[in-house]
N, C-alpha and C positions, 0 to 999 in steps of 0.2 A: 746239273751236277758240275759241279768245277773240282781241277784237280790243279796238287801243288806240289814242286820237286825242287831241288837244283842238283848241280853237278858241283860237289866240294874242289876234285883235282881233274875237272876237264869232260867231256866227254870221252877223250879216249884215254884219262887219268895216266898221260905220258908225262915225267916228268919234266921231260925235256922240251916240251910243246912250248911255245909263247904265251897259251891261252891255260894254260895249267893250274894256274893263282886266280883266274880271273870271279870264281863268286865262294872263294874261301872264306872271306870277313862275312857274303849273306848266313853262311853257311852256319860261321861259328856264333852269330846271333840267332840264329836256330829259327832264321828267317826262310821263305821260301819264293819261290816267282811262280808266277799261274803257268800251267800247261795245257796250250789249245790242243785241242785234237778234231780234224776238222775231218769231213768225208769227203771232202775235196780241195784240194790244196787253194781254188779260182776264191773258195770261201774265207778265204785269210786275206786279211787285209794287212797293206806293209807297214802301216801303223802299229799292229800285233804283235809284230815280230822282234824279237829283241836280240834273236842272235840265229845264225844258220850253217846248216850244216851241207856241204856239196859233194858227194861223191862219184867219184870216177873211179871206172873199171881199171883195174892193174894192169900193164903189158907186160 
């Protein structure tokens, strides 16, 4: 089963972000990008990846 999404204004749809505009035009072509979902992260290969996300704990 393959799945398919994008993020029109970002994933944290901040206006203000640098990465905010970045798949608007797939978007408004009503285009999509495949989304892995892996059971293991060691399962993804950096070929796959097209874009990432890092989170760190707030102080």
């Amino acid at each position: 089963m393959n799945s398919y999404g994008v993020y029109p204004g970002g994933q944290s749809e901040n206006p203000l972000s640098a990465f905010y505009d970045n798949y608007i035009n797939i978007w408004i072509k009503g285009e999509y990008l495949p989304l892995i979902f892996a059971q293991n992260p060691q399962n993804i290969t950096r070929s796959d990846i097209i874009a990432e996300i890092v989170l760190n704990p707030s102080r």
